[in-house]
C-alpha positions as CSV (number, residue, x, y, z in Angstrom):
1,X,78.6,-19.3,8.3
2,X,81.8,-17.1,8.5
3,X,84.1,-19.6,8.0
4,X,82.0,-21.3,4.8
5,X,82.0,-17.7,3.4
6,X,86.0,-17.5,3.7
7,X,86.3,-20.9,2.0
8,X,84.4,-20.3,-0.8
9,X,86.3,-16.7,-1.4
10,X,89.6,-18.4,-0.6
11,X,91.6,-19.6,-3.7
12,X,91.6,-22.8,-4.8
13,X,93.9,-25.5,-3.1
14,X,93.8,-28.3,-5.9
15,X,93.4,-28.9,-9.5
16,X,89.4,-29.6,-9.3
17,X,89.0,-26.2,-8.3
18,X,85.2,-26.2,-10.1
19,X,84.5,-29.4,-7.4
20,X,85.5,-27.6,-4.6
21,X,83.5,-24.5,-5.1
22,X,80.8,-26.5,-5.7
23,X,81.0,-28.2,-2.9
24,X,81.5,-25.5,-0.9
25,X,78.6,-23.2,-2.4
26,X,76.5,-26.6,-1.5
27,X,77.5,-26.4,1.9
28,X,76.6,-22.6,1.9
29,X,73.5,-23.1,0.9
30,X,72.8,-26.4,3.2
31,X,73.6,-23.7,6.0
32,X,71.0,-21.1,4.7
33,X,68.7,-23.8,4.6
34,X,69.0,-24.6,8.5
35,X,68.8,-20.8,9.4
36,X,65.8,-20.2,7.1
37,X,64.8,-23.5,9.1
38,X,65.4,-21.9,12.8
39,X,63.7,-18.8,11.8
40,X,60.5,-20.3,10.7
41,X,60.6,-22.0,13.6
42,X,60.9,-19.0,15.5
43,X,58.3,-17.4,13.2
44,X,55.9,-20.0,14.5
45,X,56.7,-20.3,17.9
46,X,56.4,-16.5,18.6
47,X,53.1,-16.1,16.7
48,X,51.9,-19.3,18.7
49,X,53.0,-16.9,21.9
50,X,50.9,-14.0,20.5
51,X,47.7,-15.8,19.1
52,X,47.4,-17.4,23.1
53,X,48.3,-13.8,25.0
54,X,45.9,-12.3,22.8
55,X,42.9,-15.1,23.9
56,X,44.2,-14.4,27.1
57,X,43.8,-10.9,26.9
58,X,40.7,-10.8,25.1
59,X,39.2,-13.7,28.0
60,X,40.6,-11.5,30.6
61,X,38.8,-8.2,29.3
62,X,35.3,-10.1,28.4
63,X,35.7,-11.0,32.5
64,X,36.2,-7.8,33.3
65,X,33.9,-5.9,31.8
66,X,31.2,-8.4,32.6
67,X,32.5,-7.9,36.2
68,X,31.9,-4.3,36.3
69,X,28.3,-4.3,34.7
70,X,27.3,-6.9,37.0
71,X,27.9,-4.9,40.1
72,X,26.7,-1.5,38.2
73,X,23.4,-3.5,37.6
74,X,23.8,-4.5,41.4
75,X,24.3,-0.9,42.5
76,X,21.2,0.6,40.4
77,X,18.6,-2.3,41.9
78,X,19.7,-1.0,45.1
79,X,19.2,2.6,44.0
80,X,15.6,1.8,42.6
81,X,14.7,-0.1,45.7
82,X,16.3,2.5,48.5
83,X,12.8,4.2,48.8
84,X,11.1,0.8,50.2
């Protein structure tokens, strides 16, 4: 990316100076096109990672919390029946 910036702000070297810049600004933007390209790829990769750790998260917490009113229910029939 560095080195297409330097060519475009370097001087012309021939007499079709108007072709080489823009052939150089075309190559610029071809560049900018395959980073916008990576980071949406990126973009969707990463909020694929999030949407599953948050079902995972959300699975984990349902189990959980359904594992710790199952044994409270547990506990309190053994409370109402400790007198028998």
């Amino acid at each position: 990316m560095k080195q297409l910036a330097a060519e475009i702000l370097a001087p012309p070297t021939s007499a079709n100076w108007f072709y080489c810049l823009f052939s150089n600004i075309k190559k610029l933007l071809q560049a900018d096109e395959e980073v916008v390209g990576r980071c949406e790829t990126v973009l969707n990769v990463t909020m694929a990672e999030m949407d599953a750790y948050h079902s995972q998260k959300v699975d984990d917490l349902k189990s959980i919390a359904m594992d710790h009113l199952d044994g409270e229910i547990a506990f309190y029939e053994q409370v109402i029946r400790f007198p028998e």
